[in-house]
Structure formats: C-alpha cells, structure tokens
C-alpha positions in Angstrom: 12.3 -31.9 -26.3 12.0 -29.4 -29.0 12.4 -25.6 -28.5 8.3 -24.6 -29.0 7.5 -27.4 -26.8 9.7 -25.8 -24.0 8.1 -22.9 -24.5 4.5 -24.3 -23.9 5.5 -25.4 -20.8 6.2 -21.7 -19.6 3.9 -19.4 -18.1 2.6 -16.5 -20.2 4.3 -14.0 -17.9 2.6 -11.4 -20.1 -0.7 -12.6 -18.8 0.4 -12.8 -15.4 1.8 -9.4 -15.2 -1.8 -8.0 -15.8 -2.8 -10.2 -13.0 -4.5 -7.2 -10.3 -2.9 -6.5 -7.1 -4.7 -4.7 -4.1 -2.1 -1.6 -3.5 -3.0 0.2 -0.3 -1.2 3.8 1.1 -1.2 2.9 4.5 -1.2 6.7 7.0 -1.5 5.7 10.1 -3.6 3.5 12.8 -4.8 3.4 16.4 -6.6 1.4 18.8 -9.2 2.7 20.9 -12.1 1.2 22.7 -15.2 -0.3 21.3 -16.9 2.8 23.2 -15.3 5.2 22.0 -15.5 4.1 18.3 -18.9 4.1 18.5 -19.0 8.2 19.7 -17.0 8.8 16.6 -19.4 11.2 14.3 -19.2 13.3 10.9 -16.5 15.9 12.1 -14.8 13.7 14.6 -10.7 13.5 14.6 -8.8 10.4 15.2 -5.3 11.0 15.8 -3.0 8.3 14.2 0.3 7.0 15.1 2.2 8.7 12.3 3.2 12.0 12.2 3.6 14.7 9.2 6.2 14.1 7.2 7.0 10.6 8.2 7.2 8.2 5.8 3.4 6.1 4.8 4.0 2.5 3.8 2.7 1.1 0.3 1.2 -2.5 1.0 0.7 -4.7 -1.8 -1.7 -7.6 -0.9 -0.9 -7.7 2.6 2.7 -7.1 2.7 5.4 -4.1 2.6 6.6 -3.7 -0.4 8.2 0.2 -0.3 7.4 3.4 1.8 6.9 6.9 0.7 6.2 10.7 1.0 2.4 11.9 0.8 2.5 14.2 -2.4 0.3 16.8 -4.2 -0.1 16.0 -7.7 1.2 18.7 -9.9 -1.3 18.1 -13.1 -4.4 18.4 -10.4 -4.0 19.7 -6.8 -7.1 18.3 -5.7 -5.2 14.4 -5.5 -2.3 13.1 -3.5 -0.1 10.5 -4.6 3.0 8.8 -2.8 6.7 9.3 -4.2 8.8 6.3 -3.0 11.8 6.6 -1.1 12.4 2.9 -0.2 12.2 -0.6 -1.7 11.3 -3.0 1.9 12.9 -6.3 1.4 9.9 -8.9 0.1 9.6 -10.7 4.0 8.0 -8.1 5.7 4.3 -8.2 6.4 2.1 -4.8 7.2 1.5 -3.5 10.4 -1.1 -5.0 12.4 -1.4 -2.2 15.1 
C-alpha cells in the first residue's frame, strides 16, 4: 500500500475536532417532592447540595471531564466563567442526584 492511500484510510481529525460537544457547569442539585416543585414561583430559592466555594463539575456530553471554581470575568463583570482546577479521569459519569 502506498503512502496517500494510507492516508485516505484516516480520519480527518481536523473535521472531527470541530465536531460540537454539549459542555454543561454543573452547581448543584436536589430532590424534593412533586408537590413542592410545583409551589416553586418567580422569587422562590432552592437550596442545592453544593456550597460556596466548593468546586462545580464541567460535564461534557454526559460525563465528568474536570471541576472548577465559579469566576467573575474580568473583561465584563456581568458573566461568570469556571477556572479548572482538575482533570477527572475519562470513566466517570455525572451525578445523577
């Protein structure tokens, strides 16, 4: 086999790299009855199972992939962003609280 014919046998990983991902910031869940759920109205507080400060996990299409601090960002303090402070190994799915 020659050497261009190898190559059109491989993937264009350029084309797959631009492949979208869905990238959630996950803060927080809880579970509460159906009941009160359906009180919940404009105002209404739902505490979550993370605290301030603790770390917020970045999910890419269903799974772990790092976790991070909550940021302000610094060119417009009207958006938050994450700053990672760990890479999760590739096995571990999201929480399912």
């Amino acid at each position: 086999m020659i050497a261009s014919e190898a190559a059109a046998g491989t993937p264009n990983l350029d084309a797959i790299l631009k492949i979208p991902v869905s990238v959630q910031i996950v803060l927080g869940g809880t579970t509460m009855p159906l009941s009160n759920l359906m009180k919940l109205g404009r105002g209404a507080v739902v505490p979550l199972d993370h605290k301030v400060g603790e770390a917020v996990d970045i999910v890419v299409n269903g799974r772990i992939i790092a976790r991070g601090e909550m940021v302000v960002i610094a060119e417009d303090s009207t958006r938050l962003g994450v700053s990672l402070t760990e890479v999760v190994g590739q096995d571990m799915p999201a929480r399912r609280d």
